[in-house]
N, C-alpha and C positions, 0 to 999 in steps of 0.2 A: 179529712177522713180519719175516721177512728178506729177501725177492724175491722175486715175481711171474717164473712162466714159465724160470727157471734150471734146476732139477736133471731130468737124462733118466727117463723112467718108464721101468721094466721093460719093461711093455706098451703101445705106444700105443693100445691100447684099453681103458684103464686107466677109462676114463669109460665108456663104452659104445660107443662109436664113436672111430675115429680119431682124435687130433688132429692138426693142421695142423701144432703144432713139435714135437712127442712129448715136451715138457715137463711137469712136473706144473705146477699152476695157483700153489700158494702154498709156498714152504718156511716153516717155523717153528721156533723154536730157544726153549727154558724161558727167561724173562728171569734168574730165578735158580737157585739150586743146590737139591737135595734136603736135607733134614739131617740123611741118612744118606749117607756118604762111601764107594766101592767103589771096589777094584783091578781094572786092567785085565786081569791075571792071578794067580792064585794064588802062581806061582812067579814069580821075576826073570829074566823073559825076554819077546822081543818076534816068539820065530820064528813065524813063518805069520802077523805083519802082523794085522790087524783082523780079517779073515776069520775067524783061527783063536783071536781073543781070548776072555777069559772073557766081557768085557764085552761083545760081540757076542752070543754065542751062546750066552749065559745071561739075564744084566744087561738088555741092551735089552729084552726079552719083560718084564718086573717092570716094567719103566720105563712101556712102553705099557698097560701094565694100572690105571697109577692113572692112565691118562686118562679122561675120559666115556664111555660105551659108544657114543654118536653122530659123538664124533670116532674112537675106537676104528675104525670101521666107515666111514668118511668116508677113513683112511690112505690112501695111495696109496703101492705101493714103487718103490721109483728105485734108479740104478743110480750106487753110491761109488766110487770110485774109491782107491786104499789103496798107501802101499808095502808089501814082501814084507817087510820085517822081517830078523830075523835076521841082523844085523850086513851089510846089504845098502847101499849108497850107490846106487843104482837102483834101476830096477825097478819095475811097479805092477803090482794086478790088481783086475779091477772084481766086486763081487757087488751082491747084491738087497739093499735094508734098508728093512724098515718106520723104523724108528726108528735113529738115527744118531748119533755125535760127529762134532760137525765138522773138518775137518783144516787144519794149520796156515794154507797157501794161500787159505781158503777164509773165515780169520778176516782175518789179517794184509796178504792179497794178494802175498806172497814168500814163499816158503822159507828159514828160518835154520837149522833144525834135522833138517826133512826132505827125502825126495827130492822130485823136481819132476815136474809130470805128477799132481796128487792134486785137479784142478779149477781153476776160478778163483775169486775171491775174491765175495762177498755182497756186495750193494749195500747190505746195512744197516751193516756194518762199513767199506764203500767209502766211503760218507756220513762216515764220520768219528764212527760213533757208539760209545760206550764198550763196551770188551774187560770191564770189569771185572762179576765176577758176584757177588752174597753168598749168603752160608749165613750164619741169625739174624742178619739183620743187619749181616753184617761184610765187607769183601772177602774174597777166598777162592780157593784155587786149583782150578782146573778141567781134567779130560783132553781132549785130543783124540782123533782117530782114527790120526791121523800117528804110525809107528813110526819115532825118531830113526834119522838117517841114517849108515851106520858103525856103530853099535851092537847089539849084539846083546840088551840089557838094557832098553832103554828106549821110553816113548813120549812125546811131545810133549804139554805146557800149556800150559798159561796162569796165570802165577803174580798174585800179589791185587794188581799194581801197573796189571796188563793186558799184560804184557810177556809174549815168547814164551821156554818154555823148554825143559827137558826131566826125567823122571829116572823113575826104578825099577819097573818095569810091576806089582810087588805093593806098589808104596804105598797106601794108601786115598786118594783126592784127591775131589771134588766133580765130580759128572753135571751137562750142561746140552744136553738129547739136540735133536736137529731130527727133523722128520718133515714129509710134505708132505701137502696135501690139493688 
């Protein structure tokens, strides 16, 4: 679990009724990695940002499907927050995502490698609790949602030390998706 009451619902009727901060109730993020590794896109490129990645609007839909059919159905979508990509040092745009990577901001609470404007930072990572994710057991490097800023190639990680970094949008790297209920 990550925070209580942070990321904005799509609908704030997302429950049945209104809520009073139009937040979803619980974000959540995989404690570890899948141990099968995907690229954020086919090709070595980052244009159209999250929105238009493979791992958006393929990947996440597979991701959500080996959850329980109770949480499955439990999801609430919320609204991410993303830079535009494509060799952009600005820039954001928000869509809907049941299922998510989180962006640099949002782990580390700064921006090193992307733009600014992509959320604030999770109070489970705020806490000081560890960046570091495994796949079989081993540290391991993890994508975000954050397309490096100035780059038209790349998107933001998390390499196996917990450090922020960046690189090749068709690398395979390690999924560790959030979703809210």
């Amino acid at each position: 679990m990550l925070v209580f009451n942070h990321d904005t619902l799509t609908t704030s009727t997302a429950y049945g009724a209104t809520t009073k901060t139009g937040k979803a109730g619980i974000t959540f993020q995989m404690h570890d990695l899948f141990a099968t590794t995907y690229v954020m896109n086919s090709s070595n490129t980052n244009s159209g940002g999250w929105k238009s990645s493979a791992m958006r609007t393929s990947t996440m839909a597979t991701m959500k499907g080996y959850l329980p059919a109770a949480w499955q159905t439990a999801i609430k979508p919320v609204n991410k927050v993303s830079g535009t990509g494509g060799g952009s040092s600005s820039g954001t745009e928000t869509v809907s995502d049941s299922c998510f990577l989180l962006a640099e901001i949002e782990i580390f609470g700064s921006t090193t490698y992307s733009v600014s404007g992509e959320g604030t930072q999770y109070a489970y990572y705020k806490a000081g609790n560890s960046k570091v994710k495994n796949k079989g057991g081993s540290a391991n490097i993890w994508w975000e949602r954050s397309p490096s800023s100035g780059y038209s190639n790349n998107f933001c990680r998390v390499i196996s030390s917990g450090a922020a970094d960046f690189h090749n949008a068709s690398f395979s790297l390690g999924v560790a998706f959030g979703f809210c209920v």
